[in-house]
Structure formats: structure tokens, C-alpha cells
N, C-alpha and C positions, 0 to 999 in steps of 0.2 A: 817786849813792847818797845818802841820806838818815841820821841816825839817828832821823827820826820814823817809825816804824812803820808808819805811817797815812796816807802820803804818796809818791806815786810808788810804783816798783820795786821789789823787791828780790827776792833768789834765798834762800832758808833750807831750811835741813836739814829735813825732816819730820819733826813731831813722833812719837815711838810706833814710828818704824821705824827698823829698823838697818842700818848696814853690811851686804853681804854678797856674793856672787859668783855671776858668772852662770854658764852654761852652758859657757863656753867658760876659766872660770875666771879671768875678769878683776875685777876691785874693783868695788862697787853700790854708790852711796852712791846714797841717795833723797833729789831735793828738789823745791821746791815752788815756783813762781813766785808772787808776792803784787804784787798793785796795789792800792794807796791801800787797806793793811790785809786786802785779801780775795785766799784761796788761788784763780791764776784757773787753772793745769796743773799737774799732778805730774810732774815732771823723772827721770831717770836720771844723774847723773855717772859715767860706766865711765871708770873707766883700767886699763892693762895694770900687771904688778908692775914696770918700771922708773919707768914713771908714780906711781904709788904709793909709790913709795921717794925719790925725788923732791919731790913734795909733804910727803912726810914728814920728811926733811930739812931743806925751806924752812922748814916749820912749826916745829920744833924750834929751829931758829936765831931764827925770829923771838920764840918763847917764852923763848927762853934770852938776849935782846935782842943777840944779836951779828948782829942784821939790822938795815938803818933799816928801821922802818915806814912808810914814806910813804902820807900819805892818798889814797885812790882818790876819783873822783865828785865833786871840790871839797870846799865849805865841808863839815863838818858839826856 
């Protein structure tokens, strides 16, 4: 992973669309695969609600810094 935009991979949220729940009533988030700055598939992340609650916790901690953040992907 990169923080140049415009270079290699990355995976990002869709812009314009939201959160939401499928059919079977598990978590939708929408995102987008992007190489070297252009969207090239639009992705699904489904997780189940202990999924969900889970990531939501890591996040939490990591906002609240009683996580390390360790960098992913090497330099950036």
C-alpha cells in the first residue's frame, strides 16, 4: 500500500454510497478497487453482526489510540 493515490492498489470505500444490509441481513459496505488512481471493480465487504461488532471495537481502540497502529504495505 501506497499513500500516493495514483500509484499501485488500493481498496477505498465508494464514494456516494452507504453502508447497508443485505438480504439475509448481514453488513454491506461498498468498495472499490483502484490501480494507479483508476476505479478498476466495485467490491462488497459483507460481514455478519459479530463481524461487525468486532471491527467495530478494533476501530474504536485504534481511534481512541489504546491500539499500536502498525504500518501495513511497508514505507509510506
Amino acid at each position: 500500500m501506497t499513500a500516493n493515490t495514483r500509484t499501485g492498489y488500493r481498496i477505498e470505500r465508494t464514494p456516494g454510497q452507504t453502508l447497508g444490509r443485505t438480504h439475509a441481513g448481514r453488513f454491506n459496505l461498498p468498495l472499490q478497487l483502484i490501480e494507479d488512481g483508476q476505479q478498476r471493480v466495485a467490491l462488497d465487504l459483507v460481514l455478519t453482526g459479530p463481524e461487525a461488532e468486532q471491527l467495530h471495537g478494533e476501530l474504536g481502540r485504534m481511534l481512541a489510540g489504546d491500539a499500536p497502529a502498525e504500518p501495513v504495505g511497508g514505507a509510506v
